[in-house]
C-alpha beads as a LAMMPS data file, in Angstrom:
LAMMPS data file: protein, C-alpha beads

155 atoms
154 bonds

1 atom types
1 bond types

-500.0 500.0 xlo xhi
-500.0 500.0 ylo yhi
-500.0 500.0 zlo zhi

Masses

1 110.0

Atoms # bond

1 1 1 -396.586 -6.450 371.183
2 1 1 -395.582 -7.146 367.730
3 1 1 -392.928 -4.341 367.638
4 1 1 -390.950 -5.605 370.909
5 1 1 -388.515 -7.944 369.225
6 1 1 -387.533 -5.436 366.418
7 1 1 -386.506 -2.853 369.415
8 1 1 -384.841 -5.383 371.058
9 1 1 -382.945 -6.348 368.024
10 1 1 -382.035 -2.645 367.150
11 1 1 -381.144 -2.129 370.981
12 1 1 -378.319 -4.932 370.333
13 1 1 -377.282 -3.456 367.405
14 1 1 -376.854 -0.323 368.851
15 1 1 -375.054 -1.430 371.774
16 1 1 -372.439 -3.858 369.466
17 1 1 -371.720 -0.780 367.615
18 1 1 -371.238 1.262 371.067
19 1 1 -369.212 -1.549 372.168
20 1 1 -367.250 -1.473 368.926
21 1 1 -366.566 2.564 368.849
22 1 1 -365.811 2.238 372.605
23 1 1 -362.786 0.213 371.723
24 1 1 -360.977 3.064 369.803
25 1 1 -362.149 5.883 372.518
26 1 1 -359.359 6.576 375.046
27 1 1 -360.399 6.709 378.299
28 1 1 -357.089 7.040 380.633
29 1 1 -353.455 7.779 380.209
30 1 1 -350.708 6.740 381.761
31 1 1 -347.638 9.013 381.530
32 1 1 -344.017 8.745 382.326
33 1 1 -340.981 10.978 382.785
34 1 1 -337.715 10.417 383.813
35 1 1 -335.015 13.298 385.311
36 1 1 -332.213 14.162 382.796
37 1 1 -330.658 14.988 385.531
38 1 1 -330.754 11.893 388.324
39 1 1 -332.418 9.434 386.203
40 1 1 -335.750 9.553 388.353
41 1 1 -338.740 8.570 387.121
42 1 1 -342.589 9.729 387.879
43 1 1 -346.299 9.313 386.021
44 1 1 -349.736 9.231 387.271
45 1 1 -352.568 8.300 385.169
46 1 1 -354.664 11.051 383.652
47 1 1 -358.938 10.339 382.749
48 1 1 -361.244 12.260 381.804
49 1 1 -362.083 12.783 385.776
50 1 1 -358.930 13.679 386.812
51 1 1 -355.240 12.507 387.809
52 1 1 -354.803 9.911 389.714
53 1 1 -352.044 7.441 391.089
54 1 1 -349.159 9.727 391.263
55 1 1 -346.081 8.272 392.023
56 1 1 -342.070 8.414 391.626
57 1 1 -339.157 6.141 392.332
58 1 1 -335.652 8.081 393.441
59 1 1 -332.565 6.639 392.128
60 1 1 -330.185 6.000 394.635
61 1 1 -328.233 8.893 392.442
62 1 1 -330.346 11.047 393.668
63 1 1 -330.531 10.316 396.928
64 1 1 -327.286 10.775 397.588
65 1 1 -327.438 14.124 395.577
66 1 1 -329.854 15.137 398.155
67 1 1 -327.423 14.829 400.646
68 1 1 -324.590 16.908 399.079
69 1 1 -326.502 19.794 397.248
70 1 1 -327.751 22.302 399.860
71 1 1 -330.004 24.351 397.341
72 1 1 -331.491 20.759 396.301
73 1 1 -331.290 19.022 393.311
74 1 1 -332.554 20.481 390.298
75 1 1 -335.050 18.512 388.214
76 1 1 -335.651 18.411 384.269
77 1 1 -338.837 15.967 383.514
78 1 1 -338.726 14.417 380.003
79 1 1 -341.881 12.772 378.917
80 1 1 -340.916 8.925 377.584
81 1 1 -343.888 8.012 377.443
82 1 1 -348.151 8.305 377.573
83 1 1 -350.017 5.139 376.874
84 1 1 -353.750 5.453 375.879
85 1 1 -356.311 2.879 377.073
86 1 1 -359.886 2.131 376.440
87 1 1 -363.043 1.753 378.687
88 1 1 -361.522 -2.225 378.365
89 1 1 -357.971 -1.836 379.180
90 1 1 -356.659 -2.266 376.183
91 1 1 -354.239 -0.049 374.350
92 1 1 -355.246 2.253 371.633
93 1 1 -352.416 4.014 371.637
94 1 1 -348.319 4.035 372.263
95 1 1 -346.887 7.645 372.809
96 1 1 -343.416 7.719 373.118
97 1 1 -341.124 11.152 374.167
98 1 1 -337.452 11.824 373.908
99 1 1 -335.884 9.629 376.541
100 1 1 -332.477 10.980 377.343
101 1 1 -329.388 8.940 375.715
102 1 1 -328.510 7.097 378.951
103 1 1 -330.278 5.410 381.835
104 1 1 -329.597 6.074 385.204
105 1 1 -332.030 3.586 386.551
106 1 1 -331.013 -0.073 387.599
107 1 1 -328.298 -2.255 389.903
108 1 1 -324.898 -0.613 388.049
109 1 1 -325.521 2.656 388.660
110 1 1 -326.930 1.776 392.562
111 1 1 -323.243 -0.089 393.130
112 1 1 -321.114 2.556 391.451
113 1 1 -323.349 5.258 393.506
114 1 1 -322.408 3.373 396.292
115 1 1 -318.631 3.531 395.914
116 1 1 -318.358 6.878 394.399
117 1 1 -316.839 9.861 395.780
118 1 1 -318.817 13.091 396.746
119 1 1 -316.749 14.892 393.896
120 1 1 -317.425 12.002 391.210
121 1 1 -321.413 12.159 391.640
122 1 1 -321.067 16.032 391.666
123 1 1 -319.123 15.839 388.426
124 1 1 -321.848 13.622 387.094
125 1 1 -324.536 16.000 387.884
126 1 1 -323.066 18.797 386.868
127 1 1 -322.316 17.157 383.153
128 1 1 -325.426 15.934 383.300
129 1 1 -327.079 20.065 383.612
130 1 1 -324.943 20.660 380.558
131 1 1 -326.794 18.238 377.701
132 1 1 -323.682 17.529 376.288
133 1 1 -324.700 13.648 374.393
134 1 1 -321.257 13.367 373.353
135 1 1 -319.434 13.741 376.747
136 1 1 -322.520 12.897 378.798
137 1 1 -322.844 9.682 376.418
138 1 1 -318.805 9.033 377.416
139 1 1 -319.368 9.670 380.909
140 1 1 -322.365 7.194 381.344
141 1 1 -320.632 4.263 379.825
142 1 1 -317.353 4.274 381.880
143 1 1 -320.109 4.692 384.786
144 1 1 -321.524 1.706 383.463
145 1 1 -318.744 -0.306 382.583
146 1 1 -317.502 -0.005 386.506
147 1 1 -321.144 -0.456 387.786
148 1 1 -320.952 -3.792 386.022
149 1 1 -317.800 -4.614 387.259
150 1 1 -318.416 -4.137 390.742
151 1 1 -321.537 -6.123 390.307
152 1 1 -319.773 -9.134 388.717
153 1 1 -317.290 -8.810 391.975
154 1 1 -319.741 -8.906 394.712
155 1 1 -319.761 -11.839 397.013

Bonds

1 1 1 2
2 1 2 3
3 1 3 4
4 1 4 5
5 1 5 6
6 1 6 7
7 1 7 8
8 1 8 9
9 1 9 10
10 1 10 11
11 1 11 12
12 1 12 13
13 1 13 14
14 1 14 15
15 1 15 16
16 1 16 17
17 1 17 18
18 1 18 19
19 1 19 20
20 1 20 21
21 1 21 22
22 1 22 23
23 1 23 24
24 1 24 25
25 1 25 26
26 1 26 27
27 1 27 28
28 1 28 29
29 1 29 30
30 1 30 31
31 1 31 32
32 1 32 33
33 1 33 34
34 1 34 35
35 1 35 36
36 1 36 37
37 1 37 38
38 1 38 39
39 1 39 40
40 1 40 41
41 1 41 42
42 1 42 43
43 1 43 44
44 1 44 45
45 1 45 46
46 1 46 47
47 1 47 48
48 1 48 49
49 1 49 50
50 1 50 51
51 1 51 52
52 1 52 53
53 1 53 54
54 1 54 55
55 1 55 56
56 1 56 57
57 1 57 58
58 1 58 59
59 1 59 60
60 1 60 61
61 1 61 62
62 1 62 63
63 1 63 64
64 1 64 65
65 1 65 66
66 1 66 67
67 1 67 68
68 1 68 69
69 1 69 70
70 1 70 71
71 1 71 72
72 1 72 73
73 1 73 74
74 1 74 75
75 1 75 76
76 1 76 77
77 1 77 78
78 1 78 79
79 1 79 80
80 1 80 81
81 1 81 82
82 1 82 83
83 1 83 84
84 1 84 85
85 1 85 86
86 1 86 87
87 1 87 88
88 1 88 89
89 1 89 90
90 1 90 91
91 1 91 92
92 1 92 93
93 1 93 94
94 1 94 95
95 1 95 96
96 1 96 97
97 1 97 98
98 1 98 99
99 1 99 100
100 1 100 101
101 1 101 102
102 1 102 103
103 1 103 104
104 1 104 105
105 1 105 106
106 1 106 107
107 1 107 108
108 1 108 109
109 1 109 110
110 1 110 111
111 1 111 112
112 1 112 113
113 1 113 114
114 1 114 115
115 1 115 116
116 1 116 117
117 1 117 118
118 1 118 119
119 1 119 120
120 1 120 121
121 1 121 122
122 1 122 123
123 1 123 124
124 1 124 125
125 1 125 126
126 1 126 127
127 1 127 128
128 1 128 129
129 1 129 130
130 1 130 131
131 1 131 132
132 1 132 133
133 1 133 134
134 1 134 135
135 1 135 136
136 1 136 137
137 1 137 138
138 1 138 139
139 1 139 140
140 1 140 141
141 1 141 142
142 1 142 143
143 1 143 144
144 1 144 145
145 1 145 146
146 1 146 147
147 1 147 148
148 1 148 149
149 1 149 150
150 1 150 151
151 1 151 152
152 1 152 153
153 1 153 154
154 1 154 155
């Protein structure tokens, strides 16, 4: 069998340069919105067999806008983001959307949640619907600002 080793050495070949074109060849995406609106966030991972691992994490926010809001809270997704990885887990690709210009999401908002008013998280969601930056942009940091100071002041 004089011609074995020359297959086998143009089998390797052939499977480096597989190996090699695999690494640029997305094979799952994992994509993430957040709510305008409540500062939610949700994603599942998308291959090219389907969508899988769906999940979402509620802010408190919302939560508590469940609560108040008979008709339900109304949702506006924004993709932030949609990373692409290869057949080795590795990133081929960053894909970032328009996250909105605050974030509802973390311990400040959770304590001032917590000692709001019903009318101060309506007003919040209502200027929230309206996608004024400017006011909305306002708004957030005073939130913030009070959030932080209630966290500083806990026992």
């Amino acid at each position: 069998m004089p011609g074995m080793p020359v297959r086998w050495i143009i089998a390797c070949v052939l499977l480096v340069i597989i190996g090699v074109v695999l690494i640029q060849v997305p094979v799952s995406t994992r994509v993430t919105k957040v709510d305008a609106h409540t500062g939610s966030r949700s994603g599942h991972t998308r291959t090219w067999f389907g969508t899988f691992g769906r999940w979402q994490e509620i802010t408190a926010f919302e939560r508590r806008l469940e609560r108040l809001l008979s008709g339900g809270v109304e949702h506006r997704w924004v993709f932030i983001s949609g990373d692409e990885y290869n057949v080795y887990g590795g990133t081929v690709a960053f894909n970032c959307g328009n996250n909105p210009a605050f974030e509802l999401h973390g311990a400040w908002i959770d304590r001032w949640v917590e000692q709001a008013s019903d009318a101060d998280l309506l007003d919040l969601y209502h200027l929230l619907r309206t996608r004024d930056r400017v006011k909305i942009t306002a708004a957030v940091r005073a939130i913030a600002d009070r959030g932080l100071e209630l966290l500083r002041n806990q026992p």
